[in-house]
Biopython code that builds the backbone (N, CA, C, O; Angstrom):
import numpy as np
from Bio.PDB.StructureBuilder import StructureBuilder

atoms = [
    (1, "UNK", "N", (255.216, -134.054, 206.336)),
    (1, "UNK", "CA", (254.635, -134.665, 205.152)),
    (1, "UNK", "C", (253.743, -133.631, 204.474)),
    (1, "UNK", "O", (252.719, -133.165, 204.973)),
    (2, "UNK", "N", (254.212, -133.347, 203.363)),
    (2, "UNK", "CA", (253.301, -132.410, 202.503)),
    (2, "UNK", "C", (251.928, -133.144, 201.404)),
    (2, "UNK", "O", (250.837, -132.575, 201.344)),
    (3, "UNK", "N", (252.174, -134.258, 200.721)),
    (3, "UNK", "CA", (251.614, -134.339, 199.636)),
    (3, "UNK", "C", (252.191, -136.272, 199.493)),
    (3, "UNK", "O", (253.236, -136.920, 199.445)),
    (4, "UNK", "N", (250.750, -136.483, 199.477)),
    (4, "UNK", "CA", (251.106, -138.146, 199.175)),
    (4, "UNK", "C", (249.825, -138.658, 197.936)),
    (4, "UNK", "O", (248.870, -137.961, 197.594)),
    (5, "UNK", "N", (250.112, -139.887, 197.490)),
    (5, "UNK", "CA", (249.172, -139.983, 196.667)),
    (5, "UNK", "C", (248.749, -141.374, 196.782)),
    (5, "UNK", "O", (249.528, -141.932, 197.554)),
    (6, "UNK", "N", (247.715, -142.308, 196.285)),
    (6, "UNK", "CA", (247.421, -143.441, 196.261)),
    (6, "UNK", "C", (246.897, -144.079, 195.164)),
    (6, "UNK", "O", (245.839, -143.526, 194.861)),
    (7, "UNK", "N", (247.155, -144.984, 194.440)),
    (7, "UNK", "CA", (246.952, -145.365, 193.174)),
    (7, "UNK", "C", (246.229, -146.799, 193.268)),
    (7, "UNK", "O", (246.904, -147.605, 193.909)),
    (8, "UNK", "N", (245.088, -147.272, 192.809)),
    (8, "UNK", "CA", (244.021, -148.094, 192.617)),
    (8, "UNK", "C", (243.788, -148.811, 192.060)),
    (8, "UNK", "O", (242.665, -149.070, 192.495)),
    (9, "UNK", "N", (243.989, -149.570, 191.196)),
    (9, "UNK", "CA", (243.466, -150.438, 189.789)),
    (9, "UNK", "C", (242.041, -150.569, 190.549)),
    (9, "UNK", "O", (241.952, -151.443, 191.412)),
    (10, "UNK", "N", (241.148, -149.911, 190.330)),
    (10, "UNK", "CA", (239.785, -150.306, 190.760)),
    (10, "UNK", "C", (239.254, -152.040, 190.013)),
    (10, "UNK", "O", (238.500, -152.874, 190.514)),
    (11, "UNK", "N", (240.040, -152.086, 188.612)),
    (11, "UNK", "CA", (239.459, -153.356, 187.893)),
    (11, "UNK", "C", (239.920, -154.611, 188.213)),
    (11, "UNK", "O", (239.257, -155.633, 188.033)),
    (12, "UNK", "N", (241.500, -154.569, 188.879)),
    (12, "UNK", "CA", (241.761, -155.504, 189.578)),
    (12, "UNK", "C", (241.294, -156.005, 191.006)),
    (12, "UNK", "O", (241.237, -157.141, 191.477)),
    (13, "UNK", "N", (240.881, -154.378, 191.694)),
    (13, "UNK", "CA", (241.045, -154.326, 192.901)),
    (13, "UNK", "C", (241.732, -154.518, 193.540)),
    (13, "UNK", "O", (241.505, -155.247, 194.505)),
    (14, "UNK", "N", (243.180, -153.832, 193.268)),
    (14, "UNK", "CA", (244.212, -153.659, 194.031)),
    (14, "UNK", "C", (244.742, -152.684, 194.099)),
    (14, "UNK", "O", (244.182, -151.785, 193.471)),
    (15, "UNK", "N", (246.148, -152.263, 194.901)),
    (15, "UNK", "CA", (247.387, -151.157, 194.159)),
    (15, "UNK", "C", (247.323, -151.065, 193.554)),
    (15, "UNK", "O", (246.301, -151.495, 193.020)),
    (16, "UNK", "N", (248.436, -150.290, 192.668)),
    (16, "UNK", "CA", (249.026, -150.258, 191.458)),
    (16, "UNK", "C", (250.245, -149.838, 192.120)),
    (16, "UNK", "O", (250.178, -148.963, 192.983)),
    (17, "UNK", "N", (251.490, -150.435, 191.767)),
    (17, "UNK", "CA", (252.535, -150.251, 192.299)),
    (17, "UNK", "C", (253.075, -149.974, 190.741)),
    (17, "UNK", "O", (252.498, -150.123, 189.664)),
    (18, "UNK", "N", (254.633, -149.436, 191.118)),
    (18, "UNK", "CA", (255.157, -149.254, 189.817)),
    (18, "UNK", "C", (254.699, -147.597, 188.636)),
    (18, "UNK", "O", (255.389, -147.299, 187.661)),
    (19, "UNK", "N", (253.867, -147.062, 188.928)),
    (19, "UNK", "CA", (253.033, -146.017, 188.364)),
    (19, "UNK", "C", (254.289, -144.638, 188.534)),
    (19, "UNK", "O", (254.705, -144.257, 189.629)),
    (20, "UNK", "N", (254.670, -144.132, 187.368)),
    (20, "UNK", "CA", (255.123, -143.267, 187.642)),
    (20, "UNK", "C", (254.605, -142.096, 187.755)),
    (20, "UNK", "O", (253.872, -141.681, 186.857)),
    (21, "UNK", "N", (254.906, -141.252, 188.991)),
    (21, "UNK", "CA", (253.941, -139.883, 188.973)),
    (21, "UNK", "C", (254.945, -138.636, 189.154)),
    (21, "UNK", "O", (256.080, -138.627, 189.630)),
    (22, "UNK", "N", (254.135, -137.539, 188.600)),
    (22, "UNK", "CA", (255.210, -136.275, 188.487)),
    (22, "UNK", "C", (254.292, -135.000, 188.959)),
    (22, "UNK", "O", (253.156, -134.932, 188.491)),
    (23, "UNK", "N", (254.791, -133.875, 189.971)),
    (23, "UNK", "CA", (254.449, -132.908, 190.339)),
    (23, "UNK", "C", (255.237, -131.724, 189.595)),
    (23, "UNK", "O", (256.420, -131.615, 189.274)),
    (24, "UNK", "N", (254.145, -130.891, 189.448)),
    (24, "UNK", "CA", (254.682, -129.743, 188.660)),
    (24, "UNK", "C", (253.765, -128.753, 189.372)),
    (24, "UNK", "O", (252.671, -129.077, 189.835)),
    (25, "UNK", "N", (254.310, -127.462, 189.432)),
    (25, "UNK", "CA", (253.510, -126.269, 190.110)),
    (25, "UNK", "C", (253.154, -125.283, 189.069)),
    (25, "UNK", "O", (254.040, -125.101, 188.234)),
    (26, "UNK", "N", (251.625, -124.327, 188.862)),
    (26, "UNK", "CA", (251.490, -123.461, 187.625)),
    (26, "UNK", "C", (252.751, -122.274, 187.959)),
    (26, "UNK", "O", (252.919, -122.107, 189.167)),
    (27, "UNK", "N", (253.528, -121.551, 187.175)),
    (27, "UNK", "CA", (253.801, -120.536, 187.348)),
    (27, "UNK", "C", (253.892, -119.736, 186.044)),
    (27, "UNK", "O", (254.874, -120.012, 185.355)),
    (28, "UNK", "N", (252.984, -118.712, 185.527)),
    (28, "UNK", "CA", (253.273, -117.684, 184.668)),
    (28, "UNK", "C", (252.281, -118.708, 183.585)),
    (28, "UNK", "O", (251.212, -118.828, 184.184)),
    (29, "UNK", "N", (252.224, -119.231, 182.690)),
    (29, "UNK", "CA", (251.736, -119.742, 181.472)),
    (29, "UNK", "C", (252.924, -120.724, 181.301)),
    (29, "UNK", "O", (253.656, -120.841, 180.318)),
    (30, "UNK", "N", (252.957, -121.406, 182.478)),
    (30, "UNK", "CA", (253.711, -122.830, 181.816)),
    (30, "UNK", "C", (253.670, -123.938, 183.025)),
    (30, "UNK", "O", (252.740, -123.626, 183.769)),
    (31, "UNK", "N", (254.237, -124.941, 183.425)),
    (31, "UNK", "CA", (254.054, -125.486, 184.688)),
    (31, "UNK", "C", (256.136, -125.808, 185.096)),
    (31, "UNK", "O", (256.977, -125.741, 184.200)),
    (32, "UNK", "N", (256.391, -126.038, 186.173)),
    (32, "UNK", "CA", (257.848, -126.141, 186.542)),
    (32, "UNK", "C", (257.828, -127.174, 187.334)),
    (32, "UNK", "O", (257.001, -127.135, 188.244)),
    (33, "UNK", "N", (258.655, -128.297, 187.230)),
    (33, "UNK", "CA", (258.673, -130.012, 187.776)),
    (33, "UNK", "C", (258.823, -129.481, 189.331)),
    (33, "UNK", "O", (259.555, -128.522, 189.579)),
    (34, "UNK", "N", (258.222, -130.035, 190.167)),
    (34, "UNK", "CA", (258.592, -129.789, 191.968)),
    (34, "UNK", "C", (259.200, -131.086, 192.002)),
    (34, "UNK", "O", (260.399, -130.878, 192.189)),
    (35, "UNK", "N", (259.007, -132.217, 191.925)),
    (35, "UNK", "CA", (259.387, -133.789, 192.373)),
    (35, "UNK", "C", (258.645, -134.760, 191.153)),
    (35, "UNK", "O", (258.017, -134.317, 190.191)),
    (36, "UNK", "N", (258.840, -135.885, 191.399)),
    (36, "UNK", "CA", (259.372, -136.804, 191.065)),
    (36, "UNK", "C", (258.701, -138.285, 191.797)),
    (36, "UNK", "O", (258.503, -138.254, 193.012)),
    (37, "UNK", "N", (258.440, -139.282, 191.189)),
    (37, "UNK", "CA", (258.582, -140.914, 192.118)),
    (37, "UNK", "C", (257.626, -141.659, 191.444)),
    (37, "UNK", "O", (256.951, -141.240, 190.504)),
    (38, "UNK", "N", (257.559, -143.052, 192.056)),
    (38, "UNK", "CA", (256.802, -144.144, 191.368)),
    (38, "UNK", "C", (256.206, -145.300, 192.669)),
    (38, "UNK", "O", (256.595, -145.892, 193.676)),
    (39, "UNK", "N", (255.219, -145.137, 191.960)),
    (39, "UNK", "CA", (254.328, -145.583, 193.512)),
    (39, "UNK", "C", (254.970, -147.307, 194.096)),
    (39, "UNK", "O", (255.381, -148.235, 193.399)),
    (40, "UNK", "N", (254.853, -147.230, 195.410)),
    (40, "UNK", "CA", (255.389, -148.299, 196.176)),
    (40, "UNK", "C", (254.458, -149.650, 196.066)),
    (40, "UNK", "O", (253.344, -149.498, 195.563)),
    (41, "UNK", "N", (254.848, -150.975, 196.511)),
    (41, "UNK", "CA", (254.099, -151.654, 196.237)),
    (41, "UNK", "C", (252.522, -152.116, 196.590)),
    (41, "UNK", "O", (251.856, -153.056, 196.155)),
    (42, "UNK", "N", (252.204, -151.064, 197.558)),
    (42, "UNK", "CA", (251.114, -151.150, 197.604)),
    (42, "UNK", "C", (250.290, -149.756, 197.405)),
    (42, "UNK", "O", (249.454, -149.286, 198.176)),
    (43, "UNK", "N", (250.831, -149.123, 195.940)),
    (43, "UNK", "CA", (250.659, -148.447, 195.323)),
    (43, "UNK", "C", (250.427, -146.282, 195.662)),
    (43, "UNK", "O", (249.749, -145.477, 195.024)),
    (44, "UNK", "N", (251.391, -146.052, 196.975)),
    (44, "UNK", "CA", (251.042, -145.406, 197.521)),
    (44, "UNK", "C", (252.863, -144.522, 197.116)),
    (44, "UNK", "O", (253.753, -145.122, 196.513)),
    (45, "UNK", "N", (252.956, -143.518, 197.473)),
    (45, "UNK", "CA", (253.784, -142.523, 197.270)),
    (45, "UNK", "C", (253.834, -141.318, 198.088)),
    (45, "UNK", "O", (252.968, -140.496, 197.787)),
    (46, "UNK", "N", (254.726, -140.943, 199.180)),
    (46, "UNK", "CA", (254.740, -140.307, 200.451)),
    (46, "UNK", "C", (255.840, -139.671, 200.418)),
    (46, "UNK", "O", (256.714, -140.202, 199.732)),
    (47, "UNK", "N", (256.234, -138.216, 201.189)),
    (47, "UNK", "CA", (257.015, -137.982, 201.484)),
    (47, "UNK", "C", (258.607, -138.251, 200.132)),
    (47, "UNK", "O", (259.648, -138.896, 200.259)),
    (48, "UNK", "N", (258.039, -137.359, 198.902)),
    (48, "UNK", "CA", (258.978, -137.580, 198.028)),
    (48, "UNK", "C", (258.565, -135.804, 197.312)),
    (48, "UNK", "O", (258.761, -135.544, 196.125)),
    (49, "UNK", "N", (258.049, -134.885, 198.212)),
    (49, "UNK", "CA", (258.387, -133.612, 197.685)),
    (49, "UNK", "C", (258.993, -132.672, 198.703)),
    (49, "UNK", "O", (258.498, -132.683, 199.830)),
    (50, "UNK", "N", (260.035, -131.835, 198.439)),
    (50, "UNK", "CA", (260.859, -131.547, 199.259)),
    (50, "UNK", "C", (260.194, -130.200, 199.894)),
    (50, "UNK", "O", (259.552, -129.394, 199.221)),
    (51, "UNK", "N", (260.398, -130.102, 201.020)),
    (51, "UNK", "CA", (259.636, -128.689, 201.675)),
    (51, "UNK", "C", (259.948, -127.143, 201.134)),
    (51, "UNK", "O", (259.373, -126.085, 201.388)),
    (52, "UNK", "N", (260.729, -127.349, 200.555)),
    (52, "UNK", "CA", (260.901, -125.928, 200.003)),
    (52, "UNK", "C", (260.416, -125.750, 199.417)),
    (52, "UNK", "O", (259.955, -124.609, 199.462)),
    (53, "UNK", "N", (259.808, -127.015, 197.762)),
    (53, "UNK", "CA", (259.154, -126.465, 196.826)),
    (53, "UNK", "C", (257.408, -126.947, 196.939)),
    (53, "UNK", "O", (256.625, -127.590, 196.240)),
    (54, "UNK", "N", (257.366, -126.271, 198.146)),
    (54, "UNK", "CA", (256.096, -127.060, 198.780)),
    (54, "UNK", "C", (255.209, -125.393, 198.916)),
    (54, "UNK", "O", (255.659, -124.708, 199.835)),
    (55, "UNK", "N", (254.221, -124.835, 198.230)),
    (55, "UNK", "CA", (253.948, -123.379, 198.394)),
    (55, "UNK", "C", (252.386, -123.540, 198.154)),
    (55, "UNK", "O", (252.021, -124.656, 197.785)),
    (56, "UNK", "N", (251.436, -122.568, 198.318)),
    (56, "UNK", "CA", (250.409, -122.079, 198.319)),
    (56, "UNK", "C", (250.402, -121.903, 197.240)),
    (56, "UNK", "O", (251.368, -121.209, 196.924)),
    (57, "UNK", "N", (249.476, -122.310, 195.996)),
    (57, "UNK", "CA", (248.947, -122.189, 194.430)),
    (57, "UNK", "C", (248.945, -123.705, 193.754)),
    (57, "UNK", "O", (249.246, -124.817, 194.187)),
    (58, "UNK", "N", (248.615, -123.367, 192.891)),
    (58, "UNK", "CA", (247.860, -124.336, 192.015)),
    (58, "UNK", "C", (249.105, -125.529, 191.336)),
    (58, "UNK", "O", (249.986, -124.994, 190.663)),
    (59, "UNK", "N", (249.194, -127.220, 191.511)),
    (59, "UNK", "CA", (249.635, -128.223, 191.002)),
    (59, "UNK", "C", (249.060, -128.708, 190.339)),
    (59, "UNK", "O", (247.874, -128.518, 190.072)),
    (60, "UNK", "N", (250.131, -129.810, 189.721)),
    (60, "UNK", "CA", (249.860, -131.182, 189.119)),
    (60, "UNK", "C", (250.077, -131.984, 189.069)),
    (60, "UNK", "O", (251.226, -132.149, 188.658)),
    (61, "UNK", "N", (249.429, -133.028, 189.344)),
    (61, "UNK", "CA", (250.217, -134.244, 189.564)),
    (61, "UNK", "C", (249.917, -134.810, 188.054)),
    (61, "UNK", "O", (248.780, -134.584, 187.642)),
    (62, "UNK", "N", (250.568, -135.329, 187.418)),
    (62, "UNK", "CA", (250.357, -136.476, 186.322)),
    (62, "UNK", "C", (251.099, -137.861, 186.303)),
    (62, "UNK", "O", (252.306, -138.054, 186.451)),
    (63, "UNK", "N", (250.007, -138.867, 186.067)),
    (63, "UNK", "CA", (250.302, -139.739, 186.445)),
    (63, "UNK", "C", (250.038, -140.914, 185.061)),
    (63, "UNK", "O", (249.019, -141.277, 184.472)),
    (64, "UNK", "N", (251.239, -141.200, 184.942)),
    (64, "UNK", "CA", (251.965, -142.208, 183.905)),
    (64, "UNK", "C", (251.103, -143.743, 183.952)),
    (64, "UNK", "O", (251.672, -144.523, 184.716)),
    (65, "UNK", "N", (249.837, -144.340, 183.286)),
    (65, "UNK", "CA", (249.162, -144.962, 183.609)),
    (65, "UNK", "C", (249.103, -145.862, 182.107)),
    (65, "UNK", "O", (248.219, -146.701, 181.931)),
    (66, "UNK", "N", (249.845, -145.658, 181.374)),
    (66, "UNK", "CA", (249.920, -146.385, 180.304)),
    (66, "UNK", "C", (250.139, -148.208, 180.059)),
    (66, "UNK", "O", (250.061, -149.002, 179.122)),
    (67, "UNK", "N", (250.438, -148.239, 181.471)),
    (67, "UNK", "CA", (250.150, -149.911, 181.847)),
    (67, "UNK", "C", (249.461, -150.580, 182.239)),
    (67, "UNK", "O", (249.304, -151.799, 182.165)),
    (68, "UNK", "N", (248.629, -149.235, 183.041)),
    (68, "UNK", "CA", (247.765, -149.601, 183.212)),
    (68, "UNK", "C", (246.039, -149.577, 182.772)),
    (68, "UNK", "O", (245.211, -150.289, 183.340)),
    (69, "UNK", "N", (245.808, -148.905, 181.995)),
    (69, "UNK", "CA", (244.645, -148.281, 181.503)),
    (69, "UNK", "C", (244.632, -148.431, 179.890)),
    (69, "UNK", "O", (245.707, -148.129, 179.371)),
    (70, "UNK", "N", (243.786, -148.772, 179.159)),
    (70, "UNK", "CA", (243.866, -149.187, 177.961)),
    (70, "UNK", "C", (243.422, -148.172, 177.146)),
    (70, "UNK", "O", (243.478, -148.243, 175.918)),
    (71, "UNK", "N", (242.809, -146.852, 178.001)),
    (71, "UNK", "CA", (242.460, -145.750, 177.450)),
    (71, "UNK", "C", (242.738, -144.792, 177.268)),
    (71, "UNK", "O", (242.821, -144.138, 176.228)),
    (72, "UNK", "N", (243.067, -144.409, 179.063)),
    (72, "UNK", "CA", (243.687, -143.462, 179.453)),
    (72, "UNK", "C", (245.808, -143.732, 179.608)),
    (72, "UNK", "O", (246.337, -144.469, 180.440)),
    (73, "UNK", "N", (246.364, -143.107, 178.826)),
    (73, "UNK", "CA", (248.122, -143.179, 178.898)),
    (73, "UNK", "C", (248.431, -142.622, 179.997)),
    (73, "UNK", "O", (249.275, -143.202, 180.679)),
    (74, "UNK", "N", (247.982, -141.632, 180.388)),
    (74, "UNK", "CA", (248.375, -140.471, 181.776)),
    (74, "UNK", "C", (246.906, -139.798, 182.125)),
    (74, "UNK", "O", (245.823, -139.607, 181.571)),
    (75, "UNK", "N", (247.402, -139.615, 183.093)),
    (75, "UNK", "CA", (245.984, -138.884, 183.903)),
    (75, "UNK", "C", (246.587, -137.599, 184.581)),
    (75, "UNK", "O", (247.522, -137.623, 185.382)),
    (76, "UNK", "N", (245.935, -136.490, 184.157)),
    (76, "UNK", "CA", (246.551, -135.473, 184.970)),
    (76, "UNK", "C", (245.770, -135.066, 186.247)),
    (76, "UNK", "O", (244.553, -135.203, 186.116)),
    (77, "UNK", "N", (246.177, -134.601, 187.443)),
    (77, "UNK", "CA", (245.151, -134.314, 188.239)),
    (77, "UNK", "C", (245.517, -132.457, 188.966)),
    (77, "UNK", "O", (246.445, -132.211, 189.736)),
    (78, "UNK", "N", (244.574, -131.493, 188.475)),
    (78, "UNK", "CA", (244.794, -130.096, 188.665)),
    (78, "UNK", "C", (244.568, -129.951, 190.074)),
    (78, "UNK", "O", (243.719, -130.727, 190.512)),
    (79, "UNK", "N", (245.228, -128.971, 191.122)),
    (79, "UNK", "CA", (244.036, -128.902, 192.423)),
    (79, "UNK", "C", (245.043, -127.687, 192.894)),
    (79, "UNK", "O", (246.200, -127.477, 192.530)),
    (80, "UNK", "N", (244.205, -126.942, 193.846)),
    (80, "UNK", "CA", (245.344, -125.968, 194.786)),
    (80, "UNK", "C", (245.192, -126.087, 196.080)),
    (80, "UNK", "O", (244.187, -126.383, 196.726)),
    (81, "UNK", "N", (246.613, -125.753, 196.528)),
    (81, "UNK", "CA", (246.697, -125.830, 197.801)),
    (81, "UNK", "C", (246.946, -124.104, 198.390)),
    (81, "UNK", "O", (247.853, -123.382, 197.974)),
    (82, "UNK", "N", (246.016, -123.734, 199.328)),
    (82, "UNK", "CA", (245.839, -122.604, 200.158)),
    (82, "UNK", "C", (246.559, -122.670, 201.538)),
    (82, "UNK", "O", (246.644, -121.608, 202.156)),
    (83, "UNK", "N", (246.956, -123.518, 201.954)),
    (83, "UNK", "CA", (247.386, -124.412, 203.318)),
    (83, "UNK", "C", (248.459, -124.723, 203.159)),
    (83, "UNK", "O", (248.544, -125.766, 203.807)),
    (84, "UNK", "N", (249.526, -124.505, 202.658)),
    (84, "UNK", "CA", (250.446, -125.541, 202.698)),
    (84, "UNK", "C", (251.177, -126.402, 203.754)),
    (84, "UNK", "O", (252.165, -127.135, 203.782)),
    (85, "UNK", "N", (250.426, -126.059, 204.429)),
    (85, "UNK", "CA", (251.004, -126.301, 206.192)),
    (85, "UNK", "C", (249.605, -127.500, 206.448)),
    (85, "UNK", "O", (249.240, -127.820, 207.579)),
    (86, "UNK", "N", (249.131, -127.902, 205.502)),
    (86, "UNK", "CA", (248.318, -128.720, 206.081)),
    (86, "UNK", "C", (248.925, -129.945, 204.825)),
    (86, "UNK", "O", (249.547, -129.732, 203.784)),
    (87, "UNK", "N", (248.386, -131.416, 205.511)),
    (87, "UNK", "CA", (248.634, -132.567, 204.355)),
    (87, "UNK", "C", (247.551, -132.419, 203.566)),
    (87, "UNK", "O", (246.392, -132.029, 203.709)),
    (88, "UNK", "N", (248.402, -132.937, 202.477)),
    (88, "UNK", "CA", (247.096, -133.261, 201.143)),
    (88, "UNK", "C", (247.245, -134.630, 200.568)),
    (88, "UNK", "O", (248.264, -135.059, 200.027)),
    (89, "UNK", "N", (246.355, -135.139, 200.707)),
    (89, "UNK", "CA", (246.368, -136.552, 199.768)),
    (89, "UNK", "C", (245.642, -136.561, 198.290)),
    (89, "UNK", "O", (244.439, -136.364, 198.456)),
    (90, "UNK", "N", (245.837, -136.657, 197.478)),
    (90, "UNK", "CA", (245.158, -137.228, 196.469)),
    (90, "UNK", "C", (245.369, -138.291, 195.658)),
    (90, "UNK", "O", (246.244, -138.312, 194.792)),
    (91, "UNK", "N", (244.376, -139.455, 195.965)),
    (91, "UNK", "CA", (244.835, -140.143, 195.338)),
    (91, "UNK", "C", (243.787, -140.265, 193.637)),
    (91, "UNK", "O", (243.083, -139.363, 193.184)),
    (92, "UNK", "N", (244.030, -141.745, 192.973)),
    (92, "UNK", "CA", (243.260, -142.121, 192.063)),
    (92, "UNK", "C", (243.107, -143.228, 192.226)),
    (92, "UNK", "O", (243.782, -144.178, 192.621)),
    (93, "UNK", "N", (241.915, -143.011, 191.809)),
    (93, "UNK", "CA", (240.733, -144.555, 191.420)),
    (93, "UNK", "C", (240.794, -145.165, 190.002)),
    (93, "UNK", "O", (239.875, -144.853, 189.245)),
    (94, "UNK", "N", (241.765, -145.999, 189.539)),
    (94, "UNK", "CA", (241.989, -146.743, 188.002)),
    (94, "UNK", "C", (240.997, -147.634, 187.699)),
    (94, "UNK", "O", (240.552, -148.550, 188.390)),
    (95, "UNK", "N", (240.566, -147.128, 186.138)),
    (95, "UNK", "CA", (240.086, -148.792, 185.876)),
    (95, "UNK", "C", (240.377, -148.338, 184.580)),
    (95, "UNK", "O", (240.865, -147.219, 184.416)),
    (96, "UNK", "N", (240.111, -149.143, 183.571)),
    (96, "UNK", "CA", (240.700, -149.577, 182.286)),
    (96, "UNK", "C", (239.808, -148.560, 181.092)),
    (96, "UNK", "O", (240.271, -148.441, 179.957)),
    (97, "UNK", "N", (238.361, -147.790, 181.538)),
    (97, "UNK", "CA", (238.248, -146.820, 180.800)),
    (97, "UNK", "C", (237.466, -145.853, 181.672)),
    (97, "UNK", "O", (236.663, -145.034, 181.224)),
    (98, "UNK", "N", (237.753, -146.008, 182.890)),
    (98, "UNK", "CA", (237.604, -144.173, 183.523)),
    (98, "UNK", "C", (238.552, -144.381, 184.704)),
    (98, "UNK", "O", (239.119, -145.432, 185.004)),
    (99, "UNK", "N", (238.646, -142.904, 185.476)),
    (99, "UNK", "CA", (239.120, -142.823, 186.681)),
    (99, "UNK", "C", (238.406, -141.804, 187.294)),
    (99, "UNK", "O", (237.799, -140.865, 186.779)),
    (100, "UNK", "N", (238.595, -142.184, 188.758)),
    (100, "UNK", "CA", (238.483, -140.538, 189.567)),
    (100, "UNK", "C", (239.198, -140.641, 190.621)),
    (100, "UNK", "O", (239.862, -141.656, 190.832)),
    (101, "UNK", "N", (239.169, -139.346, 191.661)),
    (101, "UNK", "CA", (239.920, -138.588, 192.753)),
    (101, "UNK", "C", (239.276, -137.860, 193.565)),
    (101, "UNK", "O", (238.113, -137.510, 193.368)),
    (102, "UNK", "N", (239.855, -137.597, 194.419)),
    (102, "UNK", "CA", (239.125, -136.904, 195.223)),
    (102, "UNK", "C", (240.384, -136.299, 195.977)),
    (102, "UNK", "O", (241.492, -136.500, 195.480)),
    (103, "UNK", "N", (240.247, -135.397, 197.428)),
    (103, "UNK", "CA", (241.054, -135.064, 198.211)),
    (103, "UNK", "C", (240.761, -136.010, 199.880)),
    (103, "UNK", "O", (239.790, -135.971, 200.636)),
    (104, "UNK", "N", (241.753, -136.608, 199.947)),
    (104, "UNK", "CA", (241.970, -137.690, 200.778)),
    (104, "UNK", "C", (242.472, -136.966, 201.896)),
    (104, "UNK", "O", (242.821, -135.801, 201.701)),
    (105, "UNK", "N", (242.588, -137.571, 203.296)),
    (105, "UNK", "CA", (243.159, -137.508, 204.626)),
    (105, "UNK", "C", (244.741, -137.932, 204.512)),
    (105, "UNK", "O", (245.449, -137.954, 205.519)),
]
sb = StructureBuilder()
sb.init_structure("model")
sb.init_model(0)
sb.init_chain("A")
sb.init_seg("    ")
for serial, (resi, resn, name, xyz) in enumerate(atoms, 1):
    if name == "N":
        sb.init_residue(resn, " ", resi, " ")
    sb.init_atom(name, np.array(xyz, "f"), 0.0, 1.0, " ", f" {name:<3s}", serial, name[0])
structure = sb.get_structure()
């Protein structure tokens, strides 16, 4: 398992299932898609990036929130990985006009 994520409606206080999210890696002055998926029903997303395009440098996850958030349409989230041999979680914390993240277990 490389990279999972967890998605929140903090305003409901629940999941968010259904959320589409997309990984992309920096390379050169542009970013290149790694994977793909849409969070499960209890709003979580695991084991949907493939090990090869799994490397040491800087991602993104962006995350398709336009159903949920009345403010925010997508949320991007920047971070690097030095480890790739270690898991990374990040998830997000939704509510209807902020969010946050952190790096999760």
């Amino acid at each position: 398992m490389t990279l999972s994520t967890h998605v929140l409606d903090t305003g409901l206080g629940e999941p968010a299932p259904g959320i589409p999210v997309r990984l992309e890696r920096a390379h050169d002055d542009t970013w290149l898609p790694v994977s793909a998926g849409t969070t499960d029903a209890d709003g979580r997303l695991r084991d949907w990036v493939p090990d090869d395009q799994w490397h040491a440098g800087t991602y993104r996850l962006v995350f398709d929130t336009a159903a949920r958030s009345v403010f925010f349409p997508e949320v991007s989230v920047l971070f690097f990985v030095a480890e790739p041999s270690r898991h990374h979680h990040v998830p997000l914390l939704l509510s209807p006009y902020g969010y946050s993240t952190y790096r999760g277990s």
